[in-house]
C-alpha positions as MATLAB code, in Angstrom:
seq = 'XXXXXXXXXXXXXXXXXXXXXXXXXXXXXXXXXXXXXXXXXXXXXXXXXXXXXXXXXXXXXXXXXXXXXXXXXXXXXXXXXXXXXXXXXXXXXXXXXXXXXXXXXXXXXXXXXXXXXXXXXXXXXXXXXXXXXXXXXXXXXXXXXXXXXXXXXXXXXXXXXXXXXXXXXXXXXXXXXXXXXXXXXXXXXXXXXXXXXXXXXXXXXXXXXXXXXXXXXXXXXXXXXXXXXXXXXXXXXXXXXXXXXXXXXXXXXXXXXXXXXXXXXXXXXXXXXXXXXXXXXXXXXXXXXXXXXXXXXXXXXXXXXXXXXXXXXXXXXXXXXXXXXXXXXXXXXXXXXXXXXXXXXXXXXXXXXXXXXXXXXXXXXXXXXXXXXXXXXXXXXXXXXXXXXXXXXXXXXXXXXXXXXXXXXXXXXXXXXXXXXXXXXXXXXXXXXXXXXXXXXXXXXXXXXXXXXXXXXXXXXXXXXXXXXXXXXXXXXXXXXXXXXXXXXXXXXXXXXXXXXXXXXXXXXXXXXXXXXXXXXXXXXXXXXXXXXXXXXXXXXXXXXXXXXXXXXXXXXXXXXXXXXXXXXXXXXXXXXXXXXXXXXXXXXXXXXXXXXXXXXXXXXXXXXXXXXXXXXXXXXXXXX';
ca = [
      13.254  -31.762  -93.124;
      15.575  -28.681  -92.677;
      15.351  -26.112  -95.247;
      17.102  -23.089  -95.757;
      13.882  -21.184  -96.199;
      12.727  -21.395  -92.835;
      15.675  -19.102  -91.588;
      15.162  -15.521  -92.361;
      18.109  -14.044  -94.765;
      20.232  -11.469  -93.736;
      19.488   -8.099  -94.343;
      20.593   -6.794  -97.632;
      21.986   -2.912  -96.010;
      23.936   -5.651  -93.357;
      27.575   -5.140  -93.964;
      28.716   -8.938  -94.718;
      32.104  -10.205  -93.955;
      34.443  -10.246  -95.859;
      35.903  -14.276  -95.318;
      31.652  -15.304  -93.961;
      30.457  -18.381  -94.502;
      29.489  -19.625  -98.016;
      25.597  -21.333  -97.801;
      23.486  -22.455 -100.489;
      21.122  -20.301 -102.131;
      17.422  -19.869 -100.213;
      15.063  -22.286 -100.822;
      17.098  -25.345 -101.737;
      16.146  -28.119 -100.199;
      17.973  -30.341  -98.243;
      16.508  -34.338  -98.923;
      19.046  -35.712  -96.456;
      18.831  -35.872  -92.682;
      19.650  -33.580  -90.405;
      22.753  -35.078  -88.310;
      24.934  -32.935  -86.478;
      28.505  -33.089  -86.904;
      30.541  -33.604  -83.617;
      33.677  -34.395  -84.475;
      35.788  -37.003  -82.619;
      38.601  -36.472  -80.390;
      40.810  -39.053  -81.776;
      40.674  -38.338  -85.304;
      41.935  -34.834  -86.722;
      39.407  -32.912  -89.042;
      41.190  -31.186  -91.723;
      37.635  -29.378  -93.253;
      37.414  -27.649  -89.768;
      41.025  -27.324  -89.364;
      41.001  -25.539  -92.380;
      37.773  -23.534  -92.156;
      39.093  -21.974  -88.692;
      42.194  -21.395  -89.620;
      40.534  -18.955  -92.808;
      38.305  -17.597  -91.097;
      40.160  -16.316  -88.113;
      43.928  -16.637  -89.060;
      44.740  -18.660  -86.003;
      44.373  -22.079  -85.336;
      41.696  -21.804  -82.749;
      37.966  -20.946  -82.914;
      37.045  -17.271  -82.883;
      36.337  -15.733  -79.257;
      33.355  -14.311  -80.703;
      29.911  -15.289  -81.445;
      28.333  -14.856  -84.893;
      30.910  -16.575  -86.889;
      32.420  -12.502  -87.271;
      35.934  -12.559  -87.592;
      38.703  -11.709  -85.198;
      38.158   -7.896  -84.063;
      41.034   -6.814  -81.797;
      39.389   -4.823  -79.027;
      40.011   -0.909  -79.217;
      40.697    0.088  -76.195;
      41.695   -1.861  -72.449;
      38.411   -0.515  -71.544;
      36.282   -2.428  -73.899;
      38.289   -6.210  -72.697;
      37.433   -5.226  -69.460;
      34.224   -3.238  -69.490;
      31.135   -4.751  -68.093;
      29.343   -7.898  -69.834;
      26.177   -8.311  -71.714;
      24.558  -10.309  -74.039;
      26.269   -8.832  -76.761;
      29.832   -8.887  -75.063;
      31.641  -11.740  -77.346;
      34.499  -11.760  -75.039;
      32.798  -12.994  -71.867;
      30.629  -16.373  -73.817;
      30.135  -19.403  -70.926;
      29.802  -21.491  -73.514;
      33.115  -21.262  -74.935;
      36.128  -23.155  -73.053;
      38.610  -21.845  -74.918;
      38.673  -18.194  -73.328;
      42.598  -17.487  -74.083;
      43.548  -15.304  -76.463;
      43.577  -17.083  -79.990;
      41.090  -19.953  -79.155;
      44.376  -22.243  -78.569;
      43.136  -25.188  -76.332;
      44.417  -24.929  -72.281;
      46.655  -27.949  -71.788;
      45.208  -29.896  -68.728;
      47.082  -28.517  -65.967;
      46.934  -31.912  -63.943;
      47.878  -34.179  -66.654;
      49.862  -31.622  -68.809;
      51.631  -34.242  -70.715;
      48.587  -35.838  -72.252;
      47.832  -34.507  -75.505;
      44.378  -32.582  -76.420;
      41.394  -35.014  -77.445;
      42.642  -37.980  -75.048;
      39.399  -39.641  -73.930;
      39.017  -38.828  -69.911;
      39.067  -42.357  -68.897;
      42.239  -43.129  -70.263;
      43.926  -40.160  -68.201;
      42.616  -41.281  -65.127;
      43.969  -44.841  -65.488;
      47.110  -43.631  -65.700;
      47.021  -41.409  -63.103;
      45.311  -43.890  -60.985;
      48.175  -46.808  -62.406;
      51.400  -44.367  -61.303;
      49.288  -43.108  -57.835;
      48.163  -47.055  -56.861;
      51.967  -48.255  -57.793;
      53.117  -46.042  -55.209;
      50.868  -46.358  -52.960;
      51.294  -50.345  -53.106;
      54.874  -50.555  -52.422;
      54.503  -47.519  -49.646;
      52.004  -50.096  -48.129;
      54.629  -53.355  -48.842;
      57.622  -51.073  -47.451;
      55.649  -49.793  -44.417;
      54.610  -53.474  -43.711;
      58.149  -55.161  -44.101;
      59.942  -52.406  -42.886;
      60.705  -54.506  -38.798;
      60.033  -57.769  -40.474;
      62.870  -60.251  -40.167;
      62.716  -61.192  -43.797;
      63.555  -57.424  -44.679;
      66.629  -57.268  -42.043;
      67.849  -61.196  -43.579;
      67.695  -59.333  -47.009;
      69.957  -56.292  -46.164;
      72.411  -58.498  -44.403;
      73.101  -60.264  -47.442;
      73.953  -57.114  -49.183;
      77.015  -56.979  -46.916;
      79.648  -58.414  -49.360;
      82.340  -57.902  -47.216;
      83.354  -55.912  -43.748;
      81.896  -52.979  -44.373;
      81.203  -53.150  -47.941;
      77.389  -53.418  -49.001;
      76.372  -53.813  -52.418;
      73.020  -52.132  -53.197;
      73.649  -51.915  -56.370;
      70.838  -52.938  -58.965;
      67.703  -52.964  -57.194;
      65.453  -52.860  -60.035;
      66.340  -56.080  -60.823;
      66.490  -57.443  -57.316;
      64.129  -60.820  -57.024;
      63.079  -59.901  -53.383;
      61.969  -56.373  -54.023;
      59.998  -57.277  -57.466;
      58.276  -60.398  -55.658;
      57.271  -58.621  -52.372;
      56.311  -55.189  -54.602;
      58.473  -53.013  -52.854;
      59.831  -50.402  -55.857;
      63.226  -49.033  -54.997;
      65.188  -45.713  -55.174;
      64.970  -44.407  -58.796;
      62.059  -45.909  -59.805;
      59.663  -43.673  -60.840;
      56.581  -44.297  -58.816;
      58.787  -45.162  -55.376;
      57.727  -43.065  -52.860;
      59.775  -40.118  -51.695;
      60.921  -41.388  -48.691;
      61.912  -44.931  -50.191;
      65.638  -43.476  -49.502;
      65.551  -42.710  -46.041;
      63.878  -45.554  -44.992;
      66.528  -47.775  -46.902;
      69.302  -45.860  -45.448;
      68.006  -46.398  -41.675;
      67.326  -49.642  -42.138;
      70.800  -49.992  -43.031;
      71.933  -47.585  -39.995;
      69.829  -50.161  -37.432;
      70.451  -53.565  -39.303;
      73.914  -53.291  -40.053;
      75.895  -50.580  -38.136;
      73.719  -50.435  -35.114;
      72.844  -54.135  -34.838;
      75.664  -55.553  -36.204;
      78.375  -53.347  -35.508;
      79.815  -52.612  -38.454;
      80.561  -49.361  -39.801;
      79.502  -49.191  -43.909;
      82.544  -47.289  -45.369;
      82.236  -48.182  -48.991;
      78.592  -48.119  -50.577;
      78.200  -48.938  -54.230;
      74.582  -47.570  -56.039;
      75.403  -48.437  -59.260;
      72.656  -49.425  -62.298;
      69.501  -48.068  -60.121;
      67.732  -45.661  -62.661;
      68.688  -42.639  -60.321;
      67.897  -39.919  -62.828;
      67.819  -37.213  -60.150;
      69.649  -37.919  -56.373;
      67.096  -36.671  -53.980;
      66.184  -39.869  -52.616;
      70.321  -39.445  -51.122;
      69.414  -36.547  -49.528;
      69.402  -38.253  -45.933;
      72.593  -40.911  -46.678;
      75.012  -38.530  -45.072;
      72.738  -38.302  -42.121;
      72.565  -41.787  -41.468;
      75.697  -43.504  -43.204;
      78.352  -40.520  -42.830;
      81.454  -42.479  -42.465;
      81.119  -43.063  -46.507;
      85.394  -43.314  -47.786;
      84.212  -44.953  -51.227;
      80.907  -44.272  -53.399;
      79.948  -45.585  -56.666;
      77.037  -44.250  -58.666;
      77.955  -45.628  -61.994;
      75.808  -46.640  -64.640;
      73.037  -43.837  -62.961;
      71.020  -41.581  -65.648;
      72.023  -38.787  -63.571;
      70.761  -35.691  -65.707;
      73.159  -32.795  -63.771;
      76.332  -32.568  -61.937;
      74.460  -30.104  -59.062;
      72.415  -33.393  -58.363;
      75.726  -34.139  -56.514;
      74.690  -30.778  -54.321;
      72.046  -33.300  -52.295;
      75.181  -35.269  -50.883;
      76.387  -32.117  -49.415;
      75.471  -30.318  -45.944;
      73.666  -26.998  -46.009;
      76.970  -25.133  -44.638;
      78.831  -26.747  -47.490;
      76.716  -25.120  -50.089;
      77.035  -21.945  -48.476;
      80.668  -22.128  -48.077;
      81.063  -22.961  -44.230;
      84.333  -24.768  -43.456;
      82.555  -26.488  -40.664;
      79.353  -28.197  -42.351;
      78.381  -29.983  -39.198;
      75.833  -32.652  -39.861;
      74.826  -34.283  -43.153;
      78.164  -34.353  -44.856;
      80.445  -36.846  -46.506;
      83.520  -35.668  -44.743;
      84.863  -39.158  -45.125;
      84.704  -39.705  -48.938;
      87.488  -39.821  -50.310;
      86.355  -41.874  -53.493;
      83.614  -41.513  -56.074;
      81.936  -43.083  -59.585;
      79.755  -41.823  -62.018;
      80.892  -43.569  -64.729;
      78.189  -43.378  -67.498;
      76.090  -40.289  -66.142;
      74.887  -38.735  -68.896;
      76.134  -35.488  -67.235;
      79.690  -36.358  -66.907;
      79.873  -37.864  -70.747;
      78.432  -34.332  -71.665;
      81.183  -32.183  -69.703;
      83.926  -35.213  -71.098;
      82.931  -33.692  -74.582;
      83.612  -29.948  -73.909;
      87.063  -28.092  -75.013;
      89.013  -28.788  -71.802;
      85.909  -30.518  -70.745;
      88.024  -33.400  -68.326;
      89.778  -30.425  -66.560;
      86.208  -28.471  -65.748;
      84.352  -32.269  -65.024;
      87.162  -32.605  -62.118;
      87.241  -29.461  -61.306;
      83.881  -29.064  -60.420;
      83.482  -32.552  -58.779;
      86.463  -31.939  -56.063;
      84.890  -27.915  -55.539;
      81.883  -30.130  -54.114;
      84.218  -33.131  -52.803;
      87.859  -31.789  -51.746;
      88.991  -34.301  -50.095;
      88.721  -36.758  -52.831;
      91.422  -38.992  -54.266;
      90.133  -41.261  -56.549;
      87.377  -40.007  -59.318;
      85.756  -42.862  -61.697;
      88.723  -45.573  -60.809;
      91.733  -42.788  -61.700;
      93.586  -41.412  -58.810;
      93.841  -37.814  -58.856;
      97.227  -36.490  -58.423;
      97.051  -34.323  -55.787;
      98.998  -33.221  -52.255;
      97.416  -35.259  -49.786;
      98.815  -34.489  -46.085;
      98.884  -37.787  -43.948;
      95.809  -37.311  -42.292;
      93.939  -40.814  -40.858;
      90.274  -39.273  -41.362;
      88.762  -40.881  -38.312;
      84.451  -40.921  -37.391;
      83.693  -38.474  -34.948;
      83.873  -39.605  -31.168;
      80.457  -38.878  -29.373;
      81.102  -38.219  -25.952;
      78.668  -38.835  -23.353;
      77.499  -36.091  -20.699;
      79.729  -37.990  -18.348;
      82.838  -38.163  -20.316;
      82.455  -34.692  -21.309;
      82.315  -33.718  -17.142;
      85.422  -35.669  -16.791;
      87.130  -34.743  -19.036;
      86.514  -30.719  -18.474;
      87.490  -31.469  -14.818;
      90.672  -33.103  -15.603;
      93.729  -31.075  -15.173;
      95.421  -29.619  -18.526;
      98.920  -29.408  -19.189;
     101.117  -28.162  -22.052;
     105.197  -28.677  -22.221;
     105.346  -24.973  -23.183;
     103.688  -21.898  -23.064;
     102.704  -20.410  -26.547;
     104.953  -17.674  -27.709;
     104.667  -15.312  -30.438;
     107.757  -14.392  -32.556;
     110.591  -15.902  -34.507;
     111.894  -19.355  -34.699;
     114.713  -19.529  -35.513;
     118.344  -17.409  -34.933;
     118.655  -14.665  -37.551;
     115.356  -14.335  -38.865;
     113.986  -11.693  -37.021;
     116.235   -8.746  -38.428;
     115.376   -9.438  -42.005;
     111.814  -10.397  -41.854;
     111.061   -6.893  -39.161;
     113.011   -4.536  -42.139;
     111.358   -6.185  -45.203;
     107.714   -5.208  -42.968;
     109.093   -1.696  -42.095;
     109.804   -1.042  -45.858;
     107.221   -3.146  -47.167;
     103.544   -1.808  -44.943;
     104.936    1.821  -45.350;
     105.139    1.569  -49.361;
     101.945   -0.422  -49.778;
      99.829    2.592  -47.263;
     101.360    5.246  -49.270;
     102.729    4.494  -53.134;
     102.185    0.631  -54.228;
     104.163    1.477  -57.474;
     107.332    1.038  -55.246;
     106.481   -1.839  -53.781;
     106.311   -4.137  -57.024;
     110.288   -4.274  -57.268;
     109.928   -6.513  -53.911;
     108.527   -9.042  -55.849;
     110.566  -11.700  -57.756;
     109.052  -11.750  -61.907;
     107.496  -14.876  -60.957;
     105.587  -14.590  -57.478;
     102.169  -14.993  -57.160;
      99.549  -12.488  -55.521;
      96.527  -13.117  -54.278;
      93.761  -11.626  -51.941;
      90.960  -13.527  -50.716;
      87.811  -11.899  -48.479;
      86.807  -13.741  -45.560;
      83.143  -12.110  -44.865;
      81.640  -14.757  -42.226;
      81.059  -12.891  -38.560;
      83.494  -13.847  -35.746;
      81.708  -16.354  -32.914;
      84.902  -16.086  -30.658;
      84.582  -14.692  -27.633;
      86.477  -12.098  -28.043;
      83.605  -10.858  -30.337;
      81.682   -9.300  -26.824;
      84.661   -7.438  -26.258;
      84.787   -5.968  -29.526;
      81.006   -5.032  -29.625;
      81.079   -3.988  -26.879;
      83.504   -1.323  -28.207;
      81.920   -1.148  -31.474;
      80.589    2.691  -31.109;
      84.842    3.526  -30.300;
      85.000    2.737  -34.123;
      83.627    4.299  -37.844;
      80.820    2.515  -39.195;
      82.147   -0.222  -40.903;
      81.635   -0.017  -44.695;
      80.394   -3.118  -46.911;
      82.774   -6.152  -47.931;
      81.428   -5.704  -51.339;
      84.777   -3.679  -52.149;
      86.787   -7.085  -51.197;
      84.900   -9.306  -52.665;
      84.314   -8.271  -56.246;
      88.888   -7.730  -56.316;
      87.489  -10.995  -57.336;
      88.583  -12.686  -54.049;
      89.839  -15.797  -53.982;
      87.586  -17.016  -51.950;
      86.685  -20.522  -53.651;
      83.548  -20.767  -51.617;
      81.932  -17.218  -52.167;
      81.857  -16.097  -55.818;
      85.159  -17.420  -57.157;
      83.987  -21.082  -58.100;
      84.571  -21.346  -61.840;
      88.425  -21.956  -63.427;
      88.691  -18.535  -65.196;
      87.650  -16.892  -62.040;
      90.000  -18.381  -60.039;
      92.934  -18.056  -62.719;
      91.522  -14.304  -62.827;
      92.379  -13.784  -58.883;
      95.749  -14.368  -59.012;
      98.363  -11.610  -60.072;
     102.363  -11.431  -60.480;
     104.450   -9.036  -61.560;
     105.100  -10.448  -64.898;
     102.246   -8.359  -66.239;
     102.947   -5.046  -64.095;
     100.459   -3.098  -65.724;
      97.773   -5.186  -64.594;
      99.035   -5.480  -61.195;
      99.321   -1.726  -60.444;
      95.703   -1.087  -61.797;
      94.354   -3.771  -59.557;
      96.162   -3.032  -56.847;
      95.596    1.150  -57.524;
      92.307    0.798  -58.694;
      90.340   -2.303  -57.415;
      92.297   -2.626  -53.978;
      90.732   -0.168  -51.107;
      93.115    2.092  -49.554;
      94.906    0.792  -46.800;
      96.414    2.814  -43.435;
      98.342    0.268  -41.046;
      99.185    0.927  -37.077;
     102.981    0.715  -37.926;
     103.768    3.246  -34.684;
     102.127    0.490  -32.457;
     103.828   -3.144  -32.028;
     100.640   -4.388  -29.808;
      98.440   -4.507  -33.229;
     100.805   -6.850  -34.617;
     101.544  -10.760  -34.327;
     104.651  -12.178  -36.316;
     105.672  -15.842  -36.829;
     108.599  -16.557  -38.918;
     110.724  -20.030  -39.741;
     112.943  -21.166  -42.330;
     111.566  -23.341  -45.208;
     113.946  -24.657  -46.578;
     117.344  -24.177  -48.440;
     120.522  -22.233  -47.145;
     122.143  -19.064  -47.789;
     121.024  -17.266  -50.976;
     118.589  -20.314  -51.617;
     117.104  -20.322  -48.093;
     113.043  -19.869  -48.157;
     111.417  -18.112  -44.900;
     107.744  -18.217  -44.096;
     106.166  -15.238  -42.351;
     102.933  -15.306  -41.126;
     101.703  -11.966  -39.958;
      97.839  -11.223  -38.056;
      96.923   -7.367  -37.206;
      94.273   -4.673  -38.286;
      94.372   -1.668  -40.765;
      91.962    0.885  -41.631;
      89.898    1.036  -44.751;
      90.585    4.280  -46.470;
      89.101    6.886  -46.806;
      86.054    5.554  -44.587;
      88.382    4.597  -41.687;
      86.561    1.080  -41.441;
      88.728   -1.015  -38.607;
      89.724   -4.790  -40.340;
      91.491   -7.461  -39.620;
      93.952   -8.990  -41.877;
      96.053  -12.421  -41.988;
      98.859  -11.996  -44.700;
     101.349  -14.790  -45.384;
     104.862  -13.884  -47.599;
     106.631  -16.424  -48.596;
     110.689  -14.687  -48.977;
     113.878  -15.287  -49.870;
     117.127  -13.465  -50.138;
     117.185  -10.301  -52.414;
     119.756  -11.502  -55.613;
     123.088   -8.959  -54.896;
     122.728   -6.537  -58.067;
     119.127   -6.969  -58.531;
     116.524   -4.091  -58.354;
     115.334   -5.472  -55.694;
     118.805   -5.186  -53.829;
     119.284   -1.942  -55.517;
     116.186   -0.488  -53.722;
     116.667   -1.520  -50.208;
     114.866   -5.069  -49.888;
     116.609   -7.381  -47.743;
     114.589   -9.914  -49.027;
     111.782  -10.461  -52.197;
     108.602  -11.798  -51.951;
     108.060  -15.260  -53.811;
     104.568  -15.659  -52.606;
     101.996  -13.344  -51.140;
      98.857  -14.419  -49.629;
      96.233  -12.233  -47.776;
      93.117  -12.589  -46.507;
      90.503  -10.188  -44.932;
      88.373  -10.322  -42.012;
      85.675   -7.910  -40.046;
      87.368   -6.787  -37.456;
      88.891   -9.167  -35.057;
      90.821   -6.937  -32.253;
      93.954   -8.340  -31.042;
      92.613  -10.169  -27.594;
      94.193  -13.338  -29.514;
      97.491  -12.130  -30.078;
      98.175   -9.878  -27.041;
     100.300  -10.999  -24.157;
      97.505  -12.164  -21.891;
      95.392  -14.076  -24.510;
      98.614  -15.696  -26.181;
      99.734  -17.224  -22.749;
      98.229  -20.486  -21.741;
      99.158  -19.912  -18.277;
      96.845  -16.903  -18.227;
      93.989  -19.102  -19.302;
      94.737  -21.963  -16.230;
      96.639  -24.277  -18.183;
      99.190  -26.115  -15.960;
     103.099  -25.610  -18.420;
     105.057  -28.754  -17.584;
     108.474  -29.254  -19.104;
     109.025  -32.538  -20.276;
     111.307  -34.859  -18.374;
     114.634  -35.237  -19.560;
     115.435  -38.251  -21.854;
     117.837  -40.742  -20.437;
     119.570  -42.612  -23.667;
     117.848  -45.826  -23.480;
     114.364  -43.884  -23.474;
     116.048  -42.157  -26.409;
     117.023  -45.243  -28.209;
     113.541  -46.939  -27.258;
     111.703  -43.880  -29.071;
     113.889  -43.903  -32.385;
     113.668  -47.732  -32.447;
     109.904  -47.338  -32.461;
     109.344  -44.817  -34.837;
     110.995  -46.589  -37.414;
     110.209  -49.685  -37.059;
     106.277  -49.118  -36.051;
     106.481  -51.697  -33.085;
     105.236  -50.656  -29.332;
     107.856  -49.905  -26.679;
     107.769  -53.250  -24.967;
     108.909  -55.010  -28.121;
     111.530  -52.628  -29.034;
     112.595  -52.382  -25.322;
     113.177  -56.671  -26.119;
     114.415  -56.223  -29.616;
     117.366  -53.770  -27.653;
     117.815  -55.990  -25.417;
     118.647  -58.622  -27.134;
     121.112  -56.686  -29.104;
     123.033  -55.360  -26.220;
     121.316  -51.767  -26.879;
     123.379  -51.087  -30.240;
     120.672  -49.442  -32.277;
     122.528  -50.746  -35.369;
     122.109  -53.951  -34.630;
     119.102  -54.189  -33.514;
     117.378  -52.258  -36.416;
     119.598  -54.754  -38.761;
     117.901  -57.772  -36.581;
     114.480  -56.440  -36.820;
     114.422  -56.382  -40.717;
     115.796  -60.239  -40.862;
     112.592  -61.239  -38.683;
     110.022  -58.469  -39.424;
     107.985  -61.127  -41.336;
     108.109  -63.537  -38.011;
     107.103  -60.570  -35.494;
     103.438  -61.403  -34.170;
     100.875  -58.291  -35.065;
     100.409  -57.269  -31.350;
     104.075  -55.632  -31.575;
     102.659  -53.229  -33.503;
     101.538  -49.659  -32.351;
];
């Protein structure tokens, strides 16, 4: 028996809590057993619940001993003075040592709640870790097993087409307990060793070159296990991940090279230079963007900033300007057919020459610079009457370091020169430079100026744009190439492309620039006219570099004869060779059969282009080019 009375009672002059514990008077005693009350870990205990929660005011037991309630140390000194056995702070026996008494989650199995029993956590870990484990072992052990290679080959629907879509479901995989990309427990390298089986089986082995890949309905919530498909299946035109829980659209960024995602025009290894088609039809991402105000326009927009040579997004062709460009897989030449090929003579019909194209270009295009570089040094108010109201400006900051190799020459002359300055001037216009900075729609549509708003012009370009100081007194800092557009007469449109250097003002920082005007006639009577412009600009387009020099411009690094490169003029055309080329260009066939198709005609082109399209659907393939 357990009474009361055998515990001394607290001392009268003791100051008492104010929330203590209520007991029963001294001396009562207690007929029942003693049986101590250890709650269980699966059922919730509201009497304690509530008994902590008075006594303390949090939901956690109090940090110190003697039932006293919660005392907020005085002073940092005090929660980090030295411990004793009346320091409350510091009990061993007391797990819950945060602040609060609030129970520590387990930090290996955080998602368990408090109170689950210890053997059921580590059956689950052990269920997820053996699951993986198995099918590692399963995939290790089929991995050069014929069975495996027979089972890939049938996923080649048609010349290079494979189907891998649905593994989850797949008979083979479930029977032999191999767990595919996307399930949860597959190992981390289940892609890559899917994707070189592939390479080895199919476009190694077989010969055949996978350009269309669908990965549809495989539980791909995140698109790591992808990270290694460019790597081994980079000829990729057409790619479907439809039906995919794919959580974000930057789970897209593991199809991508690392010099892609830093903004590199050449990404070198690891990219999908190919694709030119896509589907992630019912992504949870792309329903998500589909639901935002102009949602389709930022979904597409943000899919071809990662993929720009796309044509096709979720079935719907894009419509876009598409130049026609055969993408072709890169040729890997050997060490031998590299040799041979460097030792093989090089010739070139003509010898590269700066300048203008075309008769009676070159006296418009040299006073529109002379008035139009002088202005834009000294006041850029004047220069916005050689705009037309609707051109578009635009200036974009290249920052990446030259790896010509001219770029000895100019370091070696780098101490001729200020210091240069930082780009950060450039770059925060904002360029529009899509790969660095200027990625979203607004900030693009916020790079682009025209006179329309001249207000806003001149403060950008008096305000935000550094001072500029060009070599106008020197003709060697400057490289011009002009042609004619289109159009004739008042409606004619001239390109000129211009490449030189100007100073940065007032730090005298050396750059290079590129800066390409698209012009056309100045109206008679306009202010444009009025002023002295011989022609207005439609469309201006710079871009900024370090500096360059001009070693690519000048005389000597122009020619190609400088640089050993043999200039033979091509042979005259007799007018059956003449006749033999047109023939084949329009009609696609090789010069034998048009040579024949001529022939047979008595070498009247008329007739023989009229003969070719009665019996085009007769004319055997190999007449083809």
């Amino acid at each position: 028996m357990l009474t009361f009375s055998d515990h001394s009672s607290p001392s009268t002059n003791q100051s008492m809590p104010h929330n203590r514990t209520l007991r029963r008077p001294p001396n009562i005693v207690i007929d029942l057993p003693y049986v101590p009350d250890i709650p269980s870990p699966l059922r919730f205990n509201h009497t304690q619940f509530h008994f902590r929660h008075r006594q303390t005011g949090r939901h956690g037991p109090s940090n110190n001993a003697n039932n006293k309630p919660y005392q907020k140390p005085s002073s940092l000194a005090n929660r980090m003075g030295p411990t004793g056995p009346g320091n409350n702070n510091n009990n061993n026996n007391n797990n819950n040592n945060n602040r609060g008494g609030r129970s520590t989650r387990n930090p290996v199995n955080g998602r368990n709640p408090a109170g689950t029993p210890p053997v059921i956590r580590q059956l689950q870990t052990m269920s997820g870790k053996a699951e993986r484990e198995h099918s590692k072992s399963e995939l290790t052990k089929k991995l050069h097993g014929e069975e495996m290679k027979e089972w890939i080959r049938k996923r080649v629907i048609a010349d290079g087409v494979m189907d891998m879509s649905n593994l989850p479901n797949d008979p083979w995989l479930n029977e032999n307990g191999i767990l595919p990309p996307g399930h949860p427990n597959a190992p981390t390298n289940a892609g890559t060793v899917f994707w070189r089986i592939i390479e080895d089986v199919v476009q190694k082995g077989a010969g055949i070159t996978i350009h269309t890949l669908s990965l549809a309905n495989n539980n791909l919530d995140h698109l790591s296990q992808l990270s290694k498909l460019p790597l081994t299946l980079p000829d990729i035109r057409a790619l479907d991940l439809s039906g995919n829980p794919i959580r974000s659209i930057s789970e897209l960024d593991h199809l991508r090279a690392a010099g892609e995602k830093k903004g590199k025009a050449t990404a070198g290894a690891g990219s999908l230079k190919s694709l030119v088609e896509i589907k992630l039809n019912g992504s949870p991402f792309r329903e998500k963007m589909l639901q935002l105000s102009d949602g389709p326009n930022i979904y597409k927009h943000d899919i071809l900033r990662r993929f720009p040579g796309l044509r096709i997004l979720d079935g719907v062709a894009l419509e876009r300007i598409v130049l026609p460009i055969d993408r072709k897989p890169k040729v890997r030449l050997t060490d031998a057919q590299k040799a041979a090929f460097v030792a093989k003579p090089f010739t070139f019909p003509c010898d590269v020459q700066t300048g203008f194209g075309e008769e009676g270009v070159k006296e418009p295009a040299m006073q529109f610079c002379a008035k139009f570089f002088t202005l834009f040094d000294t006041d850029r108010n004047g220069v916005i009457t050689g705009y037309a109201p609707n051109a578009l400006i635009s200036i974009s900051a290249n920052t990446l370091p030259s790896r010509s190799a001219n770029q000895v020459e100019i370091q070696r002359t780098r101490m001729n020169r200020p210091q240069p300055v930082p780009f950060e001037a450039w770059t925060n216009l904002p360029s529009r430079n899509f790969f660095r900075g200027t990625t979203s729609v607004k900030a693009r549509m916020d790079s682009l100026h025209n006179p329309a708003d001249p207000e806003r012009l001149l403060r950008w370009w008096n305000k935000a744009v550094p001072k500029t100081k060009h070599p106008l007194a020197d003709p060697s800092k400057w490289c011009f190439d002009t042609w004619v557009l289109d159009g004739e007469g008042e409606n004619t449109k001239l390109c000129l492309m211009i490449e030189g250097e100007f100073e940065e003002m007032p730090s005298g920082t050396f750059r290079s620039f590129s800066r390409t005007f698209i012009l056309s006639p100045a109206p008679q009577g306009s202010a444009a006219a009025n002023e002295g412009w011989p022609a207005i600009v439609l469309s201006d387009t710079m871009t900024v570099h370090s500096y360059l020099g001009t070693a690519a411009f000048d005389e000597y690094g122009r020619s190609l004869a400088s640089h050993g490169v043999t200039i033979q003029p091509p042979a005259p055309v007799s007018g059956n060779d003449a006749l033999i080329a047109q023939l084949s260009q329009q009609t696609g066939m090789n010069s034998q059969f048009s040579i024949l198709c001529l022939e047979q005609n008595g070498w009247n082109f008329e007739a023989a282009l009229k003969n070719f399209e009665e019996i085009r659907g007769t004319i055997p393939p190999e007449a083809f080019v």
